[in-house]
VOGU-3710 file (C-alpha; in Angstrom, 3 decimals, decimal comma):
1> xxxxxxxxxx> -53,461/194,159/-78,662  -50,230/194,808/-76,655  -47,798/197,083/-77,330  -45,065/194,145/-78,854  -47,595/192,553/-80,710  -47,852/195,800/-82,503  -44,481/196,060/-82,604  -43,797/192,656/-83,963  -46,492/193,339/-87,095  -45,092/196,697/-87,746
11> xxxxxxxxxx> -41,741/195,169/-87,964  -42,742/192,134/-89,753  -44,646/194,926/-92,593  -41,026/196,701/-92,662  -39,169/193,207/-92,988  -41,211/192,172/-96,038  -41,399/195,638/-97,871  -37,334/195,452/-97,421  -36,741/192,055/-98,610  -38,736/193,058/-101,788
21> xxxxxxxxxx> -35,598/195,449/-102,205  -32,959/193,011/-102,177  -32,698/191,744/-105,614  -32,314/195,443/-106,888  -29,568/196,269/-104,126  -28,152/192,831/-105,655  -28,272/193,810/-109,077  -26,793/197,322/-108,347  -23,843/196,183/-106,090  -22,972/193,104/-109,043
31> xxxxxxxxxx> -23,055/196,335/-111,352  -21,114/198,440/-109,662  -18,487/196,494/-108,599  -18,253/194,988/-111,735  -17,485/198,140/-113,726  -14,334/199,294/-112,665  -12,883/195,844/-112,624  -14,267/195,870/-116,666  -12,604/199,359/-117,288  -9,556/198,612/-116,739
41> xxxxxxxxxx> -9,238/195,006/-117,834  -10,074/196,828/-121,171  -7,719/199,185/-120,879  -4,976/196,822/-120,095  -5,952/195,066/-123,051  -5,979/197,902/-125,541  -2,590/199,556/-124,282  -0,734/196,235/-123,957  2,458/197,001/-124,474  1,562/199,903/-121,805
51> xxxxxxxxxx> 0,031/196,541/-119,688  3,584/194,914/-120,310  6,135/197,493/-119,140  3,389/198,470/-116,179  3,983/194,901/-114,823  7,766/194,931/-115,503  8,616/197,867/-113,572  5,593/198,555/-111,304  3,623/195,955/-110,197  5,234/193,544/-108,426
61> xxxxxxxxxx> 2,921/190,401/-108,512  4,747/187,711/-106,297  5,666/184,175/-108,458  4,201/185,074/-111,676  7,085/186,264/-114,488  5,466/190,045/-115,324  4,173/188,646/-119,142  2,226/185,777/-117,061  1,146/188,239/-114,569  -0,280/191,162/-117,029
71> xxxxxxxxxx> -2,322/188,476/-119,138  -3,856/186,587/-116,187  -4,895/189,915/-114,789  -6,151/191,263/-117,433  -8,278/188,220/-118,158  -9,564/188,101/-114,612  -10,656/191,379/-115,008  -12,562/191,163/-117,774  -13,908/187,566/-117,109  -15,157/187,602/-113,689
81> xxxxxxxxxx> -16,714/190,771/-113,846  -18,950/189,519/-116,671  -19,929/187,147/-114,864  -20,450/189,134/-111,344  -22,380/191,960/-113,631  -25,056/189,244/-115,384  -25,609/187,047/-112,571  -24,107/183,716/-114,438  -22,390/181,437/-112,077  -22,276/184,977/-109,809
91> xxxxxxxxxx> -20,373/183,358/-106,631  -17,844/181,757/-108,486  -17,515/185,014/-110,501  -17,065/186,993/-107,090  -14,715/184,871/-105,363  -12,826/185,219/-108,564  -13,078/188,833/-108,567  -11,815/188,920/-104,794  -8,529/187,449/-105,877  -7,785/189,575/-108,567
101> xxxxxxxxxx> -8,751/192,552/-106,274  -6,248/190,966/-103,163  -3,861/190,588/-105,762  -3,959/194,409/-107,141  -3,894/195,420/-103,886  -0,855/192,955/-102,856  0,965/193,703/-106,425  0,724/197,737/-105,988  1,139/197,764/-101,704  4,803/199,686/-102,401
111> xxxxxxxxxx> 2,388/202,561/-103,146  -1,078/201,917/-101,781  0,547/201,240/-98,446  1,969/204,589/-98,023  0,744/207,719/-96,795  -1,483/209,406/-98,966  -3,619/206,386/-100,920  -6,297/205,898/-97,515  -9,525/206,829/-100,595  -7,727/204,079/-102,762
121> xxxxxxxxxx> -7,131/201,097/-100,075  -10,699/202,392/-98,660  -12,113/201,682/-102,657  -10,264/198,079/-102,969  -11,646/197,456/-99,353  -15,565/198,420/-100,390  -14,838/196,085/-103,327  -14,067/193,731/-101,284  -17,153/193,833/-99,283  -19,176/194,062/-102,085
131> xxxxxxxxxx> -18,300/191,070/-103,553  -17,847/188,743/-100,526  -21,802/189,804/-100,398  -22,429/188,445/-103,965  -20,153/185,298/-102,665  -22,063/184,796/-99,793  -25,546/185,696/-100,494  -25,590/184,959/-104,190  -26,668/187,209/-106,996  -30,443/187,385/-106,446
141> xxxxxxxxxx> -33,677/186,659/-108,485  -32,381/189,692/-110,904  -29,976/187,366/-112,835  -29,056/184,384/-114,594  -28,578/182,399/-111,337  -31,965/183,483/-110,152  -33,597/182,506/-113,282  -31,983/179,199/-113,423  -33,051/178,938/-110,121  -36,612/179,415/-110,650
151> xxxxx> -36,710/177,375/-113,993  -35,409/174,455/-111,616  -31,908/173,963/-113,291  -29,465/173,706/-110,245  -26,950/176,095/-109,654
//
């Protein structure tokens, strides 16, 4: 045996003990993106006059009147991460979850543009990431799309 055939079993044995790994990285990146998304949806709804003055006078989400603006937020963030977090219809969730993250970041860029807020733009960013991963790759056999998947139903 030559010295890239052993090299090409050695990294075949590391390719398949990795790939057994990726519906657990799925399943924790869906998770964790999905929380802070959840938070403060809920937050927004339980302080909503809070919500309502917050888009008013600080948020400044481009076409939408601020009452529009602070309930279709608010629902985005606490629909699509629900669906992000379980896996259900987890690409549509994510792409849905990308806009409402663009948006934050677009409706609060008079501060997270400045000096100071590199962590915060870094966060939205990571978020970003994550979910154009779920997007792109799915949500894995640790879900309700994988199970639907392996049932047959398409999805």
């Amino acid at each position: 045996m030559n010295l890239r055939t052993s090299l090409d079993r050695g990294h075949h044995a590391l390719a398949g003990a990795l790939d057994s790994l990726q519906p657990l990285l799925l399943l924790a990146t869906r998770l964790y993106v999905s929380w802070p998304f959840l938070e403060s949806g809920w937050l927004k709804l339980t302080t909503w006059d809070s919500t309502l003055e917050l888009f008013r006078s600080e948020y400044q989400v481009p076409l939408l009147p601020p009452a529009v603006a602070a309930v279709a937020g608010t629902f985005g963030e606490l629909f699509f991460p629900v669906l992000v977090a379980l896996g259900l219809f987890a690409r549509f969730g994510a792409i849905g979850l990308f806009a409402v993250n663009v948006m934050a970041v677009v409706s609060y860029w008079h501060v997270l543009g400045g000096e100071g807020f590199e962590a915060a733009r870094g966060q939205h960013l990571l978020w970003g990431y994550m979910l154009a991963v779920v997007a792109l790759f799915g949500a894995g056999r640790l879900s309700f799309d994988g199970l639907s998947r392996r049932s047959g139903s398409p999805r």
